[in-house]
C-alpha positions in Angstrom: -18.9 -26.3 27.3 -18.0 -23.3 25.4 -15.6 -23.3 22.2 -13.5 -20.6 21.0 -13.7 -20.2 17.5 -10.8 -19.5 15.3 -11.0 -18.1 11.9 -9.5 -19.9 9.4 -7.4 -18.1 6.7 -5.4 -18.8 3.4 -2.4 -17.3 1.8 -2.5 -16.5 -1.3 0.0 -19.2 -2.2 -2.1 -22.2 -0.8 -4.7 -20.6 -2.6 -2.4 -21.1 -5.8 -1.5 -24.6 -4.8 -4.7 -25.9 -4.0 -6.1 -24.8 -7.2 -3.0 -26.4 -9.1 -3.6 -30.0 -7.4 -7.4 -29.7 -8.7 -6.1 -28.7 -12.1 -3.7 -31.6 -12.1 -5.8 -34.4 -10.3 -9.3 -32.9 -13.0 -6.9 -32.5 -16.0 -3.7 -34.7 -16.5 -5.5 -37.7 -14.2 -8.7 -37.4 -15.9 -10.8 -37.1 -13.3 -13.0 -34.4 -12.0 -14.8 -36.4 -9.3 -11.9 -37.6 -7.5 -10.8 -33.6 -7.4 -13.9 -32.5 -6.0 -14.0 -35.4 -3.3 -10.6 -34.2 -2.2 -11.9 -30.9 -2.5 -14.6 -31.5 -0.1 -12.4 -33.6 2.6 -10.2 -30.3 2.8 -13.3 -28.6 2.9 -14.1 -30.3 5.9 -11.0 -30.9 8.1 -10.1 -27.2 7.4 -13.5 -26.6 9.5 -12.6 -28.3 11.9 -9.9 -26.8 12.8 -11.6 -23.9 13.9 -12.9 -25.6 16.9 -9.6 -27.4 17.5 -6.6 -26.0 16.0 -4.3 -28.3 17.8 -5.7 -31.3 16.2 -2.6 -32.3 14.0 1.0 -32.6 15.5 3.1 -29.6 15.5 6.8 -30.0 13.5 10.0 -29.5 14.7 11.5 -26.5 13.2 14.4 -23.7 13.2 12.3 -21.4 12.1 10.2 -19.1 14.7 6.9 -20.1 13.1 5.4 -23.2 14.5 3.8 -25.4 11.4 1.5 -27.9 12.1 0.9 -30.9 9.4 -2.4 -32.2 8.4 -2.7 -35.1 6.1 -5.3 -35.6 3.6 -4.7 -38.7 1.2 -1.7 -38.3 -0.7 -1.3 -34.4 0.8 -0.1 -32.3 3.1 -1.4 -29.3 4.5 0.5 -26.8 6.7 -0.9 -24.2 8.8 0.1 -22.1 11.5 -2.2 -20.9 14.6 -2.5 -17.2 16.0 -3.5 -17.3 19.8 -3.5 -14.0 20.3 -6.0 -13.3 17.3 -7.5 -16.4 17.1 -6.9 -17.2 13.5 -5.6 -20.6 11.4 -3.3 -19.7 8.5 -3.3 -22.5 5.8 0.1 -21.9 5.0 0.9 -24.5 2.3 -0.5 -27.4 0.4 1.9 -30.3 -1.0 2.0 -33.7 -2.7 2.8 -36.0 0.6 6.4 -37.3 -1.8 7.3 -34.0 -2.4 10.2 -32.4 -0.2 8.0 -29.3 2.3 10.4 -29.8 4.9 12.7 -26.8 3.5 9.7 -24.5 4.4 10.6 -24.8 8.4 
């Protein structure tokens, strides 16, 4: 069996958002380990989306971009995928109470 793999990349504002949930989970929460231990569970089901992009369900939407949601704890993670270039865009990362529906 053979598996196409996609290459995963971030905008700049996941980028942003990612590092803020560190800073906020390491800082105001006190606790460093419990932000690298999410870190490394992004870390890892980011990865395997290259292999299988279609892993998490795809969201209804208006928009003509087609988000995908990935949970992670108390997180979300949106992403799109590129078929014709094989690339996942991380999109967005948000606190699972926070409104991200407004995105699609």
């Amino acid at each position: 069996m053979v598996f196409k793999i996609y290459n995963i990349e971030f905008t700049k504002e996941c980028k942003k958002e990612i590092m803020q949930i560190y800073e906020y989970i390491s800082k105001n929460l006190y606790s460093e380990e419990a932000a690298k231990r999410l870190m490394r569970k992004i870390k890892k089901r980011i990865m395997d989306l290259s292999i299988n992009p279609r892993l998490y369900i795809e969201l209804e939407s208006k928009n003509k971009r087609k988000f995908r949601r990935m949970v992670i704890d108390n997180y979300i993670i949106l992403y799109t995928i590129d078929e014709e270039n094989k690339k996942v865009f991380i999109s967005h990362m948000f606190y699972a109470r926070r409104n991200y529906l407004y995105i699609l």
